[in-house]
Backbone bond lengths (Angstrom), bond angles and torsions (degrees), N, CA, C in turn:
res aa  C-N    CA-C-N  psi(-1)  N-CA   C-N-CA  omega(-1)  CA-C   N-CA-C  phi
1 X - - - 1.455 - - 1.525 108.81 -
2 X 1.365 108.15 149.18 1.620 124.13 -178.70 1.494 116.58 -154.95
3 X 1.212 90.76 116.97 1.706 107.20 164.14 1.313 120.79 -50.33
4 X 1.605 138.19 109.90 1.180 126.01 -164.00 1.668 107.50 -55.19
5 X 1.318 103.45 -26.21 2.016 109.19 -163.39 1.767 94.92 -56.32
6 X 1.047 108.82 -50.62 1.712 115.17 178.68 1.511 110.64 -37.87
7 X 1.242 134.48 -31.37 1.195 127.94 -169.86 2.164 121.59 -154.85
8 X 1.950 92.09 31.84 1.369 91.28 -148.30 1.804 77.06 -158.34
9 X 1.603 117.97 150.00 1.583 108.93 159.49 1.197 84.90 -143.07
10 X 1.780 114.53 -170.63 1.455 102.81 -168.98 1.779 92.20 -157.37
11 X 1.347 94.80 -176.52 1.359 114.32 175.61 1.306 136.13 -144.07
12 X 1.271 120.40 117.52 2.241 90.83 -160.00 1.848 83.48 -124.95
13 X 1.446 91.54 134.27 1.918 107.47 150.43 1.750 117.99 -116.94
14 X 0.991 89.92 -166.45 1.538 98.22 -172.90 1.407 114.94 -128.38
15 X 1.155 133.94 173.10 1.452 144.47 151.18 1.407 114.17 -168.37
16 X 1.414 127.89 122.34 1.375 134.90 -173.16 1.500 91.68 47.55
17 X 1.452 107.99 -154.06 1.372 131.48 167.58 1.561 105.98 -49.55
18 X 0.968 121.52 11.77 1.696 101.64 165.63 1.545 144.75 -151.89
19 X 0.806 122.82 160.30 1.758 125.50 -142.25 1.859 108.85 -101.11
20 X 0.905 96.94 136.11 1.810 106.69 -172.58 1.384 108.98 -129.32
21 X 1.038 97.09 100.02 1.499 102.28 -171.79 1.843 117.30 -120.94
22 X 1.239 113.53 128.25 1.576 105.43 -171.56 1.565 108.27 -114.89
23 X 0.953 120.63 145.86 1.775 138.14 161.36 1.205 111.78 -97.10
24 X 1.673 111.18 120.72 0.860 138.21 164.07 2.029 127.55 -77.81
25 X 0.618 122.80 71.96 1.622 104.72 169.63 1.438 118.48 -48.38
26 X 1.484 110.79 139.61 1.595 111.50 174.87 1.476 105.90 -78.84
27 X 1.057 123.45 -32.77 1.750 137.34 171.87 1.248 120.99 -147.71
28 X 1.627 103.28 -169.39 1.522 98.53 -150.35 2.074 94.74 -88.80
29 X 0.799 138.84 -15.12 1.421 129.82 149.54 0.909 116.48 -45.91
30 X 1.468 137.55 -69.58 1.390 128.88 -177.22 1.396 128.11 -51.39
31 X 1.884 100.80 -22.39 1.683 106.47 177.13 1.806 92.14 -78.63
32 X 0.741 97.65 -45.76 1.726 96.14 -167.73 1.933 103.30 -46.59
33 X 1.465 102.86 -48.87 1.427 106.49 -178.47 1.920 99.91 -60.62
34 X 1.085 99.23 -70.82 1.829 93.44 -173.93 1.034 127.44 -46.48
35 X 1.829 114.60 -29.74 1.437 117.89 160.69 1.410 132.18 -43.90
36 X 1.529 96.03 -52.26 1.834 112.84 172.07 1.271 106.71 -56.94
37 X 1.621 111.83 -68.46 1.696 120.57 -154.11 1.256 122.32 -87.80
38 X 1.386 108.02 -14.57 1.981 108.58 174.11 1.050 122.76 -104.87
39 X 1.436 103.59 77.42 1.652 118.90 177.68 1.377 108.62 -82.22
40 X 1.509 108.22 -179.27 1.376 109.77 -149.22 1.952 84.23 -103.19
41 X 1.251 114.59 -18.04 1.591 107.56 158.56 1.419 118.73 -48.02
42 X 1.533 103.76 -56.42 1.824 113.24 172.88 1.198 122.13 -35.23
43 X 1.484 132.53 -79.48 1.424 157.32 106.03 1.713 101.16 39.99
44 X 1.435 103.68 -70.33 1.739 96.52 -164.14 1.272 110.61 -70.66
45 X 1.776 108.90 -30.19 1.389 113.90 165.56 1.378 146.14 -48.00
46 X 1.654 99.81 -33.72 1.167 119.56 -173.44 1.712 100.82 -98.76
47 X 1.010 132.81 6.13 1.344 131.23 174.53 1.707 121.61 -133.36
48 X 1.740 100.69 -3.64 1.386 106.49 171.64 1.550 127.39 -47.35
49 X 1.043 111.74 -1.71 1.749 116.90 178.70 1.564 93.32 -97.90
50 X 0.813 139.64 -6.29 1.221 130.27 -178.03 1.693 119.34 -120.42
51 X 1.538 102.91 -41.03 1.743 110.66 166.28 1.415 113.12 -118.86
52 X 1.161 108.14 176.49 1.205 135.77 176.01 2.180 112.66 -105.55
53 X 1.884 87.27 -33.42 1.287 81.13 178.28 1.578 103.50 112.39
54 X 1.156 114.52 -163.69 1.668 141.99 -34.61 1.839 106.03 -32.24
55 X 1.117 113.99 172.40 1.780 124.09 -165.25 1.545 79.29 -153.93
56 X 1.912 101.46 120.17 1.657 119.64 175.94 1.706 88.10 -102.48
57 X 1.125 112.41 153.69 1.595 119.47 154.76 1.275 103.65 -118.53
58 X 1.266 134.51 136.46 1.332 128.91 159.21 1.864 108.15 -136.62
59 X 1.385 108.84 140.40 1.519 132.77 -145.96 1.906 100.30 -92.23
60 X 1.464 118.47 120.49 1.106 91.69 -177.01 1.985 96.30 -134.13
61 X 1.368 111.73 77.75 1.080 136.95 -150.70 2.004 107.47 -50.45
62 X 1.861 87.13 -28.62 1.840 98.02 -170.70 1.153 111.84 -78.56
63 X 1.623 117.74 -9.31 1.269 139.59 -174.94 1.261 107.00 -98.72
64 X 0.900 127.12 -9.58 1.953 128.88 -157.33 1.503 99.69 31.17
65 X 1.598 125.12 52.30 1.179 150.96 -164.89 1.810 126.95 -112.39
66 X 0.966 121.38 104.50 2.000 100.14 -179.26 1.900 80.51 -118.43
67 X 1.726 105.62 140.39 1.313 137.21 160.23 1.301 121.38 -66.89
68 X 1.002 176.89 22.58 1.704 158.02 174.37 1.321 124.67 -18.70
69 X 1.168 121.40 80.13 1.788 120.05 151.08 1.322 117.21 -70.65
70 X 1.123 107.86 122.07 1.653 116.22 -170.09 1.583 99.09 -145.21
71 X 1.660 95.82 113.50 1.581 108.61 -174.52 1.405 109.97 -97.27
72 X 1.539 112.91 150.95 1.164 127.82 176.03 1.582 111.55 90.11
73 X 1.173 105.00 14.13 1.838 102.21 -164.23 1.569 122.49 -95.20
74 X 1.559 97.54 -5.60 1.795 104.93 -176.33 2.015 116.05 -118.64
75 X 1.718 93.59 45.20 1.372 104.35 165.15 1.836 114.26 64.66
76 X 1.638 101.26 32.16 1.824 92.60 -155.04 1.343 136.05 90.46
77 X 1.403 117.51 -17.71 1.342 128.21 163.29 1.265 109.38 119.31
78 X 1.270 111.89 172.16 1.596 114.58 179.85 1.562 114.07 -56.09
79 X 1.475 139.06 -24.22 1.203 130.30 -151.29 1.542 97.52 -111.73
80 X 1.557 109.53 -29.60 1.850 121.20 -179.46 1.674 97.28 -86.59
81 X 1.517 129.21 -45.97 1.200 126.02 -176.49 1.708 127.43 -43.60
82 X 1.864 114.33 124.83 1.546 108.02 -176.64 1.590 97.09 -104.07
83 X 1.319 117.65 32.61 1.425 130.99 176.72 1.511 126.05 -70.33
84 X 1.195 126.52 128.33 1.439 106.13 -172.45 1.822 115.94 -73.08
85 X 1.114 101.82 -16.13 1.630 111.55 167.02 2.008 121.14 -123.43
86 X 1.641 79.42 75.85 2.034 73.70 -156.02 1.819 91.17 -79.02
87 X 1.082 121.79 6.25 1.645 91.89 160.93 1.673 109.99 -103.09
88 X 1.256 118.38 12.61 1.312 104.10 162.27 1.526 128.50 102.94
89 X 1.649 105.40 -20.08 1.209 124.53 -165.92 1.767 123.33 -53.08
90 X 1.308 95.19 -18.79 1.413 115.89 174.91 1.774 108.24 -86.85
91 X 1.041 121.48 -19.01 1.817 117.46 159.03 0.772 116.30 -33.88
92 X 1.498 124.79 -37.77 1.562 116.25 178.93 1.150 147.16 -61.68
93 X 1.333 85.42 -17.41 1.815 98.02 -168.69 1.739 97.99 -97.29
94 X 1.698 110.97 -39.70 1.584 98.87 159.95 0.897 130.97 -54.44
95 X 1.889 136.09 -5.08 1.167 136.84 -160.90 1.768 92.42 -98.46
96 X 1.540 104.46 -43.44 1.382 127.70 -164.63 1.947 103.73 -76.97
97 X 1.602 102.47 6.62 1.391 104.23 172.77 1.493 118.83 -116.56
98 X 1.584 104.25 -2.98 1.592 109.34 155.45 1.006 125.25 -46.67
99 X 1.920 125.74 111.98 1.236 112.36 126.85 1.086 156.20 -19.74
100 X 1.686 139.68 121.62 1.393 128.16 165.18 1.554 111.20 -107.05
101 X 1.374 99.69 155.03 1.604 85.34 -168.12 1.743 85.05 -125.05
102 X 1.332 102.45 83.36 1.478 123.16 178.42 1.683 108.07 -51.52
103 X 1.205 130.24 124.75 1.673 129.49 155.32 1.879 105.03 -78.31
């Protein structure tokens, strides 16, 4: 098992109701690990208290980079949200608290 933060940093924005969040690898192992293990199954899991979903992955290989659009996740959006972080910016660090359960 591995904490993505160990080998991964991140970035989260917003738009309306939904959350954009990117993974970073520090190198090309860690992309290789996040490539394999951070599926968009992982992802919905680790944020199901908060969405319902759908969870996009999109691959950004030049980056040693994976995207997450994950809708519905910021309470209605920044302007409907009674959230203390309604744009979301704090996703990251829940993203960065995934487990991998590396083989």
């Amino acid at each position: 098992m591995i904490r993505l933060h160990e080998i991964a940093h991140s970035r989260a924005g917003d738009k309306g109701n939904t959350s954009n969040i990117s993974v970073i690898a520090y190198d090309t192992e860690g992309w290789e690990i996040i490539q394999q293990y951070l599926s968009v199954d992982v992802v919905t899991e680790a944020f199901a208290h908060i969405t319902k979903g759908p969870v996009f992955r999109y691959e950004l290989p030049k980056l040693q980079a994976l995207n997450f659009v994950i809708e519905g996740a910021l309470g209605g959006g920044v302007t409907r949200s009674l959230a203390q972080d309604p744009h979301g910016k704090a996703l990251s660090s829940l993203m960065l608290s995934i487990q991998l359960d590396i083989q």
